[in-house]
Each structure stands twice: as structure tokens, then as C-alpha cells.
Backbone bond lengths (Angstrom), bond angles and torsions (degrees), N, CA, C in turn:
res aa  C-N    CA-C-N  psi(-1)  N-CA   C-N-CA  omega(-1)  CA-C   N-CA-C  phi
1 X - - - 1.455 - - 1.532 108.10 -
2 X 1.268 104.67 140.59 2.007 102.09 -168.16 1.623 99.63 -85.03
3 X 1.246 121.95 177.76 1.378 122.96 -179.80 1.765 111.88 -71.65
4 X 0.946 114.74 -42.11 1.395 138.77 166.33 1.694 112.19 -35.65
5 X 1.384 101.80 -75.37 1.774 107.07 172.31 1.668 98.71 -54.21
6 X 1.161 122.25 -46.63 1.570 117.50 -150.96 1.750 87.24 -80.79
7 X 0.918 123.46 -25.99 1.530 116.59 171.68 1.652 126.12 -76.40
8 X 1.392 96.75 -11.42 1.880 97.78 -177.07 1.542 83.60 -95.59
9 X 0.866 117.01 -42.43 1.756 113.05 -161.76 1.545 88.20 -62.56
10 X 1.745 145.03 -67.43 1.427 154.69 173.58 2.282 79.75 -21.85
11 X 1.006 104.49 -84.31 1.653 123.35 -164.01 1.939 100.76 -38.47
12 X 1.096 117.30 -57.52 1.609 111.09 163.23 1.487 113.11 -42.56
13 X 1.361 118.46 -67.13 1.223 102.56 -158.41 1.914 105.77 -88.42
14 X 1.496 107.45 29.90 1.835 104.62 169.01 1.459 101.01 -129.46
15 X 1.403 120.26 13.72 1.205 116.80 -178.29 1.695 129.74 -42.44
16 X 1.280 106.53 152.90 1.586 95.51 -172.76 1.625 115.90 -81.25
17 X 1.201 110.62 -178.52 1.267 99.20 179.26 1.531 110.99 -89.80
18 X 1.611 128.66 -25.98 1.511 111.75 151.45 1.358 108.42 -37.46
19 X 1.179 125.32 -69.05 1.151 141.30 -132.69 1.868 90.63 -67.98
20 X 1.761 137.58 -27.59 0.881 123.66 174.00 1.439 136.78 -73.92
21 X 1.690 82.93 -39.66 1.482 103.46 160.23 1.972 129.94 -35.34
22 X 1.204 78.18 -52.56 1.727 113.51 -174.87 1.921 92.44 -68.43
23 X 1.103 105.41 -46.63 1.880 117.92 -164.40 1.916 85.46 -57.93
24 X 1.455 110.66 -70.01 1.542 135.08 -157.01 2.495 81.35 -47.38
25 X 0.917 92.96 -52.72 1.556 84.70 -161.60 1.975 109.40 -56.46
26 X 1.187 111.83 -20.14 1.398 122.86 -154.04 1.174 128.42 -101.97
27 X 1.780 98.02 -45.01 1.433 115.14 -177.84 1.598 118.74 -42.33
28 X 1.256 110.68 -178.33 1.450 107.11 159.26 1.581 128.80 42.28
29 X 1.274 112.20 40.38 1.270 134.40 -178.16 1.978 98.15 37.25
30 X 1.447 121.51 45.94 1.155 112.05 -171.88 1.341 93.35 -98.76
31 X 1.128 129.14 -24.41 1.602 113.98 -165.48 1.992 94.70 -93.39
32 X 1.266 119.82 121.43 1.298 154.33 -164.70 1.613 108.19 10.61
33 X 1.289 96.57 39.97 1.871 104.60 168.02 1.698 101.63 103.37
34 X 1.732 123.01 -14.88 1.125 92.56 -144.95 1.576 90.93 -120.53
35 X 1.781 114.92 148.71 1.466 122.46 -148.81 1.450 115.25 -119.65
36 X 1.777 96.64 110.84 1.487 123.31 -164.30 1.688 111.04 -88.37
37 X 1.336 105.75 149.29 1.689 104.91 177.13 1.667 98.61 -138.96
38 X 1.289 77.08 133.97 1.487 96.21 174.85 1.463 124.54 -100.58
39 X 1.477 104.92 152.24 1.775 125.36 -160.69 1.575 104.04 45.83
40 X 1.157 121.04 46.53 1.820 117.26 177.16 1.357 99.25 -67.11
41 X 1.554 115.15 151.67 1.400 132.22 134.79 1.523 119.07 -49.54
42 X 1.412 124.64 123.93 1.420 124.14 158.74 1.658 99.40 -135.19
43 X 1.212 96.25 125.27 1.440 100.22 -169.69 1.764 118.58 30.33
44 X 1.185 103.79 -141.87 1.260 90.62 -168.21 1.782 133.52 -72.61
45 X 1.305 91.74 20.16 1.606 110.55 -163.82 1.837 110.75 -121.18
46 X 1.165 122.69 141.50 1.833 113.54 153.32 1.292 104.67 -114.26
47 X 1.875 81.40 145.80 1.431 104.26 -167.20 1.323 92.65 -108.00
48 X 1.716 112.53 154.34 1.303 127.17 -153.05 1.884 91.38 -81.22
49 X 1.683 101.72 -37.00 1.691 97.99 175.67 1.800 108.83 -142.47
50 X 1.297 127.58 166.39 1.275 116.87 168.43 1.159 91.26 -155.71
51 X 1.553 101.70 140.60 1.974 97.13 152.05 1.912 84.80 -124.62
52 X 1.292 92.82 119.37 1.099 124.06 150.82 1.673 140.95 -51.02
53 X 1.378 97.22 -8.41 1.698 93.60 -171.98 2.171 85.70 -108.37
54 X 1.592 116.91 -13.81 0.930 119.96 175.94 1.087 125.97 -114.23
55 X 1.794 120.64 36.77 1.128 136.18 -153.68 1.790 111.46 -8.74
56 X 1.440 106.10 65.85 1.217 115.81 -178.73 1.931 112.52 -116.79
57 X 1.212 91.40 121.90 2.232 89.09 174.08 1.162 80.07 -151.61
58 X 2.260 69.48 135.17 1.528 108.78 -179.75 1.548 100.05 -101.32
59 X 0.821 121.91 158.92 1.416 134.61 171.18 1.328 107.29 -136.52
60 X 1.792 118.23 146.35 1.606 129.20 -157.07 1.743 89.27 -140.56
61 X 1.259 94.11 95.08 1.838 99.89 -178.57 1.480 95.72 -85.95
62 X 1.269 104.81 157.73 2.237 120.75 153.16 1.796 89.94 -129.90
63 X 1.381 74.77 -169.13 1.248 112.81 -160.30 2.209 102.24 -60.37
64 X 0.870 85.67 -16.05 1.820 86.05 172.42 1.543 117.13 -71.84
65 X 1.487 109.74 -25.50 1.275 95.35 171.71 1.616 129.41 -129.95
66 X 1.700 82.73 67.42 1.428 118.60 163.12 1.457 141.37 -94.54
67 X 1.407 91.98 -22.05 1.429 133.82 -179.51 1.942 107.27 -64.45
68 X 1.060 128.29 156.38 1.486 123.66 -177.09 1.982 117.28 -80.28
69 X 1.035 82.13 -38.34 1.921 112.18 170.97 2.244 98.05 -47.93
70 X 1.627 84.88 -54.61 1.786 89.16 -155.94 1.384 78.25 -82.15
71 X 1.341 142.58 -52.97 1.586 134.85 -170.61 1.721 116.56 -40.67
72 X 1.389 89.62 -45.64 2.208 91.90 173.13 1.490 93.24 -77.43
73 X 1.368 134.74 -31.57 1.467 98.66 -154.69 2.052 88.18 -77.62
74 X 1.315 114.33 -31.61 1.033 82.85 -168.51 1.657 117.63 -103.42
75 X 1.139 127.07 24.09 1.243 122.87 113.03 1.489 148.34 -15.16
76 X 1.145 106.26 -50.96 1.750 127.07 -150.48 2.025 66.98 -108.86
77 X 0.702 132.65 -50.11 1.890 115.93 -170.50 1.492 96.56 -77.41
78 X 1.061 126.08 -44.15 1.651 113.19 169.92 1.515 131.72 -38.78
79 X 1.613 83.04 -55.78 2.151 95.32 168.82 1.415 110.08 -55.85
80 X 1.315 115.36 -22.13 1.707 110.11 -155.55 1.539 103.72 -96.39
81 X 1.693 110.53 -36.97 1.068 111.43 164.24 1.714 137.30 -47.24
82 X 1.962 91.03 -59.36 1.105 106.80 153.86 1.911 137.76 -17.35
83 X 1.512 84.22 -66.76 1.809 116.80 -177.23 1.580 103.52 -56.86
84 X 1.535 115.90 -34.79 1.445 118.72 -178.15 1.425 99.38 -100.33
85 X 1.143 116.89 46.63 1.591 109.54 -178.96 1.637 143.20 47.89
86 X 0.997 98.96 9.77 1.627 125.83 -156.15 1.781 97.28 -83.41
87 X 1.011 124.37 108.32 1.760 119.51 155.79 1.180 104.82 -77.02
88 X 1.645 93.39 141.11 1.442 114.15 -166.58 1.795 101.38 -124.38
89 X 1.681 103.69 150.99 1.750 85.97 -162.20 1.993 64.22 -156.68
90 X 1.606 97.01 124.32 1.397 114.39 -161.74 2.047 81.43 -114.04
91 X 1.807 119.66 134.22 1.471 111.56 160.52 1.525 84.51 -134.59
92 X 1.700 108.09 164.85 1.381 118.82 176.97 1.440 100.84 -72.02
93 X 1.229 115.14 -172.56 1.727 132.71 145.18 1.474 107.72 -60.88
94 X 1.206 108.88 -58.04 1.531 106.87 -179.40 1.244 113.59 -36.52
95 X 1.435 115.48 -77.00 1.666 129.59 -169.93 1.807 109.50 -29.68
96 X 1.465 99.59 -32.99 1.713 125.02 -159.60 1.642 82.23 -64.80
97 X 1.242 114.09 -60.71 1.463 131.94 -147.15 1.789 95.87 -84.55
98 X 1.210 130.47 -27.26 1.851 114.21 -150.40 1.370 68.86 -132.58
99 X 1.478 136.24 -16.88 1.703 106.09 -175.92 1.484 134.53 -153.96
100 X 1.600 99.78 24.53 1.086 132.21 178.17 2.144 117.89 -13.24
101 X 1.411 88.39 -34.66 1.473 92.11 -168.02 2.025 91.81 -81.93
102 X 1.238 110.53 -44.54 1.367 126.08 168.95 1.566 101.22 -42.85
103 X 0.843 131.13 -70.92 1.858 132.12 -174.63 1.738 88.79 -69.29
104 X 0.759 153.69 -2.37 1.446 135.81 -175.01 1.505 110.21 -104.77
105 X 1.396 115.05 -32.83 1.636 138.61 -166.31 1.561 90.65 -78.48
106 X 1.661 122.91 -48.92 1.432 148.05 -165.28 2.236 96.66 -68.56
107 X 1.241 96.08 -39.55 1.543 88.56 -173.59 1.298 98.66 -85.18
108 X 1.010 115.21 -24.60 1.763 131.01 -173.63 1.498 108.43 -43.57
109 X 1.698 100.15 -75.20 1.424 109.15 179.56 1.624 109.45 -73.63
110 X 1.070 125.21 4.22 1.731 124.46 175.76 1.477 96.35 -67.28
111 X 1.424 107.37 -70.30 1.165 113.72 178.35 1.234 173.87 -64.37
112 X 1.772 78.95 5.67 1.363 127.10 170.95 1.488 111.72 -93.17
113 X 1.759 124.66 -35.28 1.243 130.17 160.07 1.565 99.00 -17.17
114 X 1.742 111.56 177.33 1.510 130.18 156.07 1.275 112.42 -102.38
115 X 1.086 105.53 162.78 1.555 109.97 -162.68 1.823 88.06 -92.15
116 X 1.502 104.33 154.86 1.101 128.20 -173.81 1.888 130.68 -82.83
């Protein structure tokens, strides 16, 4: 097992509590048919979610990556995402917590976009 897999699997089971919240809405192809995985490997990075058939990852920031350190790192995963075609759709913890239906309406119409 590479360090990478053995680290998303570590990242599932320390998940945040946005991040469950966010899990409970998604899983199980329940959110409008279409089927998300959580803490995936994409290249050299895991993403907190992906659905893959909509080259779509969500990412569920707090307050850690506010900092200048966490701002380049996640930068430098944005470009990379980007570069592999991947739309990227960044919500806080907060949003998870005060507006769940708001981040849900927001992935809604993402995914209704055309693919790129």
C-alpha cells in the first residue's frame, strides 16, 4: 500500500466534523444520483471529496487554512487540480454548519454546468 492510499484511509477515519456533515449529505449516490468518494488520492494530493464521473472536488476548509503556509500549499493543489481538468469548489466548515442547504444548492448547479 503506497503512503498516499494509507494516508486517505488514516484521513477517513479522522475526518472532521464539517467534513461528516458534508459526508452524511453525499454518500451513497444520494445527493442527485451522482457518486462521491471521500479523502481520494488525485495525484499527489487527497481530496476531502470527488465525484469523478464530474471531474468535480469539493474541498471543506476551517480556519487552518488561513494561514500563508496553508494558502500556497493550497494553491499549488488548485493549479494541479486545475491542470488535470478537475473543477474545484472550495466551502468553509462554517457554511457546512449555518448553511448546509446553501452549499448543497451551490454543488447542485456545479454539476449541472458542462463539463470542460
Amino acid at each position: 500500500m503506497t503512503s498516499l492510499v494509507a494516508r486517505a484511509r488514516r484521513l477517513r477515519h479522522e475526518q472532521t466534523s464539517a467534513e461528516a456533515v458534508l459526508w452524511r449529505l453525499l454518500r451513497g449516490r444520494r445527493f442527485v444520483g451522482w457518486k462521491f468518494r471521500r479523502q481520494h488520492p488525485v495525484g499527489p494530493f487527497v481530496v476531502d471529496f470527488v465525484c469523478l464521473a464530474a471531474s468535480l472536488v469539493v474541498e471543506v476548509d476551517g480556519v487552518t487554512h488561513d494561514g500563508v503556509t496553508e494558502r500556497d500549499r493550497d494553491g499549488r493543489r488548485t493549479a494541479y487540480l486545475h491542470a488535470c481538468r478537475f473543477r474545484l469548489v472550495r466551502v468553509s466548515n462554517q457554511d457546512v454548519y449555518d448553511n448546509l442547504d446553501g452549499v448543497a444548492e451551490m454543488l447542485r448547479l456545479e454539476l449541472e454546468l458542462p463539463f470542460r
